[in-house]
ROSE-4610 file (N, C-alpha, C; in Angstrom, 1 decimal, always signed):
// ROSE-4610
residu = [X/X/X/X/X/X/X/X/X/X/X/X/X/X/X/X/X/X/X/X/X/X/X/X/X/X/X/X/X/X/X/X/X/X/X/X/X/X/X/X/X/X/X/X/X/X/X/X/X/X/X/X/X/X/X/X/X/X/X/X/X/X/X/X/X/X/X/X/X/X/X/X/X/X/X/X/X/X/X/X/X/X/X/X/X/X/X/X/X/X/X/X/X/X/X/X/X/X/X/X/X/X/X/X/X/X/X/X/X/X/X/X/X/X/X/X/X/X/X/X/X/X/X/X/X/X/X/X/X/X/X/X/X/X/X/X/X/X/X/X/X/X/X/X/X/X/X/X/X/X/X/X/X/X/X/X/X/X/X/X/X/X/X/X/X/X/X/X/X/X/X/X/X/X/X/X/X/X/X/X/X/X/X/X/X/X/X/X/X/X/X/X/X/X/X/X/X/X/X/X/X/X/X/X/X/X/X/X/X/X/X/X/X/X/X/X/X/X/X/X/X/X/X/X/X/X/X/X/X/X/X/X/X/X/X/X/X/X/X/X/X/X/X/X/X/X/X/X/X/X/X/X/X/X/X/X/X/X/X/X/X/X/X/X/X/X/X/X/X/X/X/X/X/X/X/X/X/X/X/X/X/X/X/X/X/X/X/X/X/X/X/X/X/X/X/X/X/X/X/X/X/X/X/X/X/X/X/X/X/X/X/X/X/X/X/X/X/X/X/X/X/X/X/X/X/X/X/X/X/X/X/X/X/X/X/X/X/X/X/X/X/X/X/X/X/X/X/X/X/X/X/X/X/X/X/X/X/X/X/X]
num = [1/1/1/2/2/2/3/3/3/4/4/4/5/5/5/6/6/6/7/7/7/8/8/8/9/9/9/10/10/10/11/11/11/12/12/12/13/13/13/14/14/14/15/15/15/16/16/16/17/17/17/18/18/18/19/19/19/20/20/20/21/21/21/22/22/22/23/23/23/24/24/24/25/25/25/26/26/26/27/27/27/28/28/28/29/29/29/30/30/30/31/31/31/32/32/32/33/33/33/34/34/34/35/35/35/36/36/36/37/37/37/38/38/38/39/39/39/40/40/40/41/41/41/42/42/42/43/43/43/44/44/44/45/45/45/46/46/46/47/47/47/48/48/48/49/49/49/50/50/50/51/51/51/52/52/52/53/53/53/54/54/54/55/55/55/56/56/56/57/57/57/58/58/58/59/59/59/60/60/60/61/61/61/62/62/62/63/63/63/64/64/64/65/65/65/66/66/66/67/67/67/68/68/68/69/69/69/70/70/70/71/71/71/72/72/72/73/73/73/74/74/74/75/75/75/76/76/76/77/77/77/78/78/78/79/79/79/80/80/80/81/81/81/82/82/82/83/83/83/84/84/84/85/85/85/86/86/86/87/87/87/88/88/88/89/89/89/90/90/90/91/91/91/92/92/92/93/93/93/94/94/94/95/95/95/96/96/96/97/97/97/98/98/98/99/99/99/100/100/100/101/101/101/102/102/102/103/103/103/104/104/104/105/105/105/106/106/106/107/107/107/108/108/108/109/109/109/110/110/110/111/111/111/112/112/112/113/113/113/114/114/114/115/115/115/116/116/116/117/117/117/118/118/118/119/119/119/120/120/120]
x = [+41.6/+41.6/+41.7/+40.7/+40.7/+41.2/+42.2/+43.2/+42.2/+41.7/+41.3/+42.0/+41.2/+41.9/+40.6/+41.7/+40.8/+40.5/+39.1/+39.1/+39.6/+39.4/+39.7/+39.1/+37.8/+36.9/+36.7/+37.8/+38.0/+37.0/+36.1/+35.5/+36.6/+35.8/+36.7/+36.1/+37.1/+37.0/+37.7/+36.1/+37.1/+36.8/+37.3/+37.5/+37.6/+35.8/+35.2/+34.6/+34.3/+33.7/+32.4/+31.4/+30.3/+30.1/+29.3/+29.6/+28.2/+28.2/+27.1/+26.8/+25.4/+24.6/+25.2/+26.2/+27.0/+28.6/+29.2/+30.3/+30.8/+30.9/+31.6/+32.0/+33.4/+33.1/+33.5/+32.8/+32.5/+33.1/+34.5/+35.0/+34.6/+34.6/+33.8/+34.5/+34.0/+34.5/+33.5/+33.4/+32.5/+33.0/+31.8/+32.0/+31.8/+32.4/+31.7/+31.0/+29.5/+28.5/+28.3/+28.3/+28.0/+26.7/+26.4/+24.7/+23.7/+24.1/+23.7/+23.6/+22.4/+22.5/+22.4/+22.3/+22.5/+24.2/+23.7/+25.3/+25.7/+24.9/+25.2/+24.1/+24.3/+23.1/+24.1/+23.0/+23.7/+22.0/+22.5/+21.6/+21.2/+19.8/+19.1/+19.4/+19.5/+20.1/+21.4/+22.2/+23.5/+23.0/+22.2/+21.9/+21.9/+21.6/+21.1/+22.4/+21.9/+23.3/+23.6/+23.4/+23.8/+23.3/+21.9/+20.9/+20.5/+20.7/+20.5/+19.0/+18.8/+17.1/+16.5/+15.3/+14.5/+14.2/+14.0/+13.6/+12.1/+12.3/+11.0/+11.5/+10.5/+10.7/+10.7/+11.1/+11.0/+11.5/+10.5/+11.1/+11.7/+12.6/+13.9/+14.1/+14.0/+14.4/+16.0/+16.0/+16.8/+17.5/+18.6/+18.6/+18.0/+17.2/+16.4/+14.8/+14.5/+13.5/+13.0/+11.9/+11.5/+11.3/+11.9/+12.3/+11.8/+11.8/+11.5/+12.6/+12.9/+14.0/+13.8/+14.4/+14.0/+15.4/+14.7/+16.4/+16.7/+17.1/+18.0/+18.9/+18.8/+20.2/+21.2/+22.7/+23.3/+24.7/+25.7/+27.1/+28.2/+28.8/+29.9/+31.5/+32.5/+33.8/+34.3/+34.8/+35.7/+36.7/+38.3/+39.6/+39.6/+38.9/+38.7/+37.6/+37.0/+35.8/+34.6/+33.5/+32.6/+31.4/+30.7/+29.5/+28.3/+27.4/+26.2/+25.1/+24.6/+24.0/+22.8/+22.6/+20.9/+21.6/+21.1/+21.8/+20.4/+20.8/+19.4/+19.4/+18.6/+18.6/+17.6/+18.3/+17.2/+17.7/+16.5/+17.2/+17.7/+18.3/+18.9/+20.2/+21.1/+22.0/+22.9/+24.2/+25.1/+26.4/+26.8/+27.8/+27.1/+28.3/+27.9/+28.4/+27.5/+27.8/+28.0/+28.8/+28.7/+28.4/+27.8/+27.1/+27.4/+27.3/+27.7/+27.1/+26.4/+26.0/+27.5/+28.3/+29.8/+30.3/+30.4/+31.2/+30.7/+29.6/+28.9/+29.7/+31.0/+31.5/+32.8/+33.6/+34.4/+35.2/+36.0/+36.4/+36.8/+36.6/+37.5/+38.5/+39.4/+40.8/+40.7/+40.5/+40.8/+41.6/+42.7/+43.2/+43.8/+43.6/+44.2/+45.1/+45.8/+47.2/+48.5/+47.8/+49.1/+48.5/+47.0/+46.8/+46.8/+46.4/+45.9/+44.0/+43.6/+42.4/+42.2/+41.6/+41.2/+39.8/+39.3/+38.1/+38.5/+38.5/+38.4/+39.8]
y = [+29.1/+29.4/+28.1/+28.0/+26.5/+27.6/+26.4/+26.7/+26.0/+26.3/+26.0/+25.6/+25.0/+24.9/+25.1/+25.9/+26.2/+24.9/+24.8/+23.7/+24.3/+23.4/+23.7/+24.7/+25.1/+26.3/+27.4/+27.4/+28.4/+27.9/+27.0/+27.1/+26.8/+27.4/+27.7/+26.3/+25.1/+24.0/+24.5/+24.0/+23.6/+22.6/+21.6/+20.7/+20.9/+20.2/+20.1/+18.7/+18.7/+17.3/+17.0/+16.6/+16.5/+15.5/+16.0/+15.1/+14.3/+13.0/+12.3/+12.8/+12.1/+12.1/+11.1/+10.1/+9.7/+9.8/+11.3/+11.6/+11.5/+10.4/+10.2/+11.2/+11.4/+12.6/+12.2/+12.8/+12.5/+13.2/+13.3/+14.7/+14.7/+15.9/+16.1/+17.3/+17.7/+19.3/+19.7/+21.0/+22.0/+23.0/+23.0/+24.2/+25.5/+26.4/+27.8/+28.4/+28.7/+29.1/+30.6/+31.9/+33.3/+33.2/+32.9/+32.7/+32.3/+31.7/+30.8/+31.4/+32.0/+32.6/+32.4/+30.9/+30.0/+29.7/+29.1/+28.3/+26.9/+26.3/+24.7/+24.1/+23.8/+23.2/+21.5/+21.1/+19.0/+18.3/+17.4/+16.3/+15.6/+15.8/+15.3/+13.9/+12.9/+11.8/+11.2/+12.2/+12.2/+12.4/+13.0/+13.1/+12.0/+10.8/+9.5/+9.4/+8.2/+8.2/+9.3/+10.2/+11.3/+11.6/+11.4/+11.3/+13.2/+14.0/+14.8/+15.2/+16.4/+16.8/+17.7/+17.3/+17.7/+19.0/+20.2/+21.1/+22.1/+22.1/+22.6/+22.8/+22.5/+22.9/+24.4/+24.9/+26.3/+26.3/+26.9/+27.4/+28.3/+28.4/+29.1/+28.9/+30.3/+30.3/+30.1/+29.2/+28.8/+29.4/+29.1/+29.5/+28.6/+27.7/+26.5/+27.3/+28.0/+28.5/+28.1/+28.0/+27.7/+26.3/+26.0/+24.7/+24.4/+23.5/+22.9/+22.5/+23.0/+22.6/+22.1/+21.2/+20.4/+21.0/+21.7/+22.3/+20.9/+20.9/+20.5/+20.8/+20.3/+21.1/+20.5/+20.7/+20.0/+20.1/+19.2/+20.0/+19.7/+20.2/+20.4/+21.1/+20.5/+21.1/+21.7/+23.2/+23.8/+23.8/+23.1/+23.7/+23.5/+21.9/+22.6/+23.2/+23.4/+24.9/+23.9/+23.6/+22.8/+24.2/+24.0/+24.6/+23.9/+24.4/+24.1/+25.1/+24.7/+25.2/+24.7/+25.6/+25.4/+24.2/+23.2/+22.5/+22.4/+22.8/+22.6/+21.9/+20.9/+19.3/+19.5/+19.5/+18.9/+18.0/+17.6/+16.8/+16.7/+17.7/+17.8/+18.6/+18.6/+18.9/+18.1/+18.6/+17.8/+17.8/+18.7/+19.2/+19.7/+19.6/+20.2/+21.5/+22.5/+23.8/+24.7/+25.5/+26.5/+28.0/+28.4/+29.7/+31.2/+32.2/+33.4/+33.6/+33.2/+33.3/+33.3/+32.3/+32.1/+33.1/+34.5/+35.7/+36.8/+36.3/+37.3/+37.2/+35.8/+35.0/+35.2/+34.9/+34.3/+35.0/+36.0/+36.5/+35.4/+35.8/+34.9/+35.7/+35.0/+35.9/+34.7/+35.5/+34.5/+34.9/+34.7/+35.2/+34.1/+34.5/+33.0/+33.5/+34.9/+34.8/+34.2/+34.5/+33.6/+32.4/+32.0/+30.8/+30.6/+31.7/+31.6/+31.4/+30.9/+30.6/+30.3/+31.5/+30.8/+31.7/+30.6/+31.2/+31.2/+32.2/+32.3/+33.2]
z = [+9.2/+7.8/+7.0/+6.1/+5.0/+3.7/+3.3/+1.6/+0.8/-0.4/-1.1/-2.8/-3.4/-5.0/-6.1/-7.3/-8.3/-9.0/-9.8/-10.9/-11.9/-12.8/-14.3/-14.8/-14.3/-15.1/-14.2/-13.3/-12.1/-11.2/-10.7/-9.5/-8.6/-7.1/-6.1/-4.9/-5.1/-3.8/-2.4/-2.1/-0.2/+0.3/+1.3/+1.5/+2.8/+3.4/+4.7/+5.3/+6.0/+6.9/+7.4/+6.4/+7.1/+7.9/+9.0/+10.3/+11.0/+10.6/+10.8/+12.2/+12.4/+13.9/+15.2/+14.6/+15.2/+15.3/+14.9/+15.3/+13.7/+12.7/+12.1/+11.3/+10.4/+9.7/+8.1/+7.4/+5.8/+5.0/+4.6/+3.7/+2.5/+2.1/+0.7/+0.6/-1.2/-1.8/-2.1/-1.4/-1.7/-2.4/-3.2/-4.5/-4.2/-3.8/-3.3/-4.3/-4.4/-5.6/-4.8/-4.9/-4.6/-5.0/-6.3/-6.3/-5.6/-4.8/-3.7/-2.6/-1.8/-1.0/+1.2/+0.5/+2.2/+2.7/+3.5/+3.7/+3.0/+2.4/+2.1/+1.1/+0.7/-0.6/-1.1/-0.8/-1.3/-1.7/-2.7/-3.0/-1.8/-2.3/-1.2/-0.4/-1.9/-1.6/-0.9/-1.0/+0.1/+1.5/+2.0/+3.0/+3.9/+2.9/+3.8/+4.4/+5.7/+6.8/+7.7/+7.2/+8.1/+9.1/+9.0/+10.4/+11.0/+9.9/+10.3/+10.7/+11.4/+11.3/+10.6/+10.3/+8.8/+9.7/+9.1/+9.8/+8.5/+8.1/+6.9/+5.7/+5.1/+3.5/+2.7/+1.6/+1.5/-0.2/-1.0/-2.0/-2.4/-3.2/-3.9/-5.0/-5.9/-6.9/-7.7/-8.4/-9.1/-10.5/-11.0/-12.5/-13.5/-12.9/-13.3/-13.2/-12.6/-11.9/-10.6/-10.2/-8.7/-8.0/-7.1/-6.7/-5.4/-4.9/-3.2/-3.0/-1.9/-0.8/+0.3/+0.8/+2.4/+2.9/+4.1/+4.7/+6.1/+6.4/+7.4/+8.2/+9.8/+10.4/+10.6/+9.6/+10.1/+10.5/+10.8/+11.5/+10.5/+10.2/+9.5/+10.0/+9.8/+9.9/+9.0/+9.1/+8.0/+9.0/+8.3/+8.8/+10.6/+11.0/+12.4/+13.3/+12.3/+13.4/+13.1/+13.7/+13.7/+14.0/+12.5/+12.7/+12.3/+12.7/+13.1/+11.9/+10.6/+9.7/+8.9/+8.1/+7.9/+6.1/+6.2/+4.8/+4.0/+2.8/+1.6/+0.9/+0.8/+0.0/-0.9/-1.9/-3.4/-4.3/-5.5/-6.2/-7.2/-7.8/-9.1/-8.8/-7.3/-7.8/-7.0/-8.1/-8.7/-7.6/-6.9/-6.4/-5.0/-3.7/-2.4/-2.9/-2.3/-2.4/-1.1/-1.1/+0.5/-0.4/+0.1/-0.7/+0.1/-0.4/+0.2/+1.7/+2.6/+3.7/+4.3/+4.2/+4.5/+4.6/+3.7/+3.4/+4.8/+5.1/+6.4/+7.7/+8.0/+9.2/+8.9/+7.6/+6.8/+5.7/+5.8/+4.5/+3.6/+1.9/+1.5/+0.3/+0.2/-0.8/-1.9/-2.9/-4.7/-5.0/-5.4/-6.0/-7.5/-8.6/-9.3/-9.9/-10.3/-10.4/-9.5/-8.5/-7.6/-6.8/-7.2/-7.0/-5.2/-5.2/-3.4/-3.6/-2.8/-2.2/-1.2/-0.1/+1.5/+1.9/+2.8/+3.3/+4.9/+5.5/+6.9/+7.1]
């Protein structure tokens, strides 16, 4: 199970490890987006370093409208668990995202009156 924290405008962080092609691992906060219907969405340009593999491109509609995505596969730690997922690189966004595919593996509890958040 990963604890999470609210931001200021209620999004809900978790704090995971993306894990280069040479072992290293990269912590970051991910923003969990429900709109989002993959597992992972990051700026394409973070990607560099990581050495992940390009696997195809695919478009997806946005609240921007319709976009190109370069997916990629790559490994990531939540809390310990090393998974192995489809990551979607574009270039206009601002924040790593973990998106509702998560909720299919992963329950998660919000709660912000008592300030609990976990996924798993």
């Amino acid at each position: 199970m990963i604890h999470g924290t609210f931001g200021d405008k209620g999004e809900l962080f978790f704090e995971l490890d993306l894990i280069a092609g040479d072992g290293l691992n990269l912590p970051v906060d991910g923003m969990f987006d429900t709109g989002f219907t993959g597992f992972m969405a990051m700026n394409k340009q973070d990607l560099d370093g990581l050495d992940w593999s390009f696997v195809q491109k695919q478009k997806l509609r946005t609240a921007q409208g319709e976009k190109t995505f370069f997916i990629y596969s790559g490994k990531i730690s939540l809390s310990g668990q090393i998974y192995e997922i489809p990551v979607f690189a574009g270039n206009d966004l601002t924040e790593v995202l973990l998106g509702s595919e998560w909720l299919k593996i992963l329950p998660l509890v919000a709660n912000f009156q008592e300030g609990v958040l976990t996924l798993g």
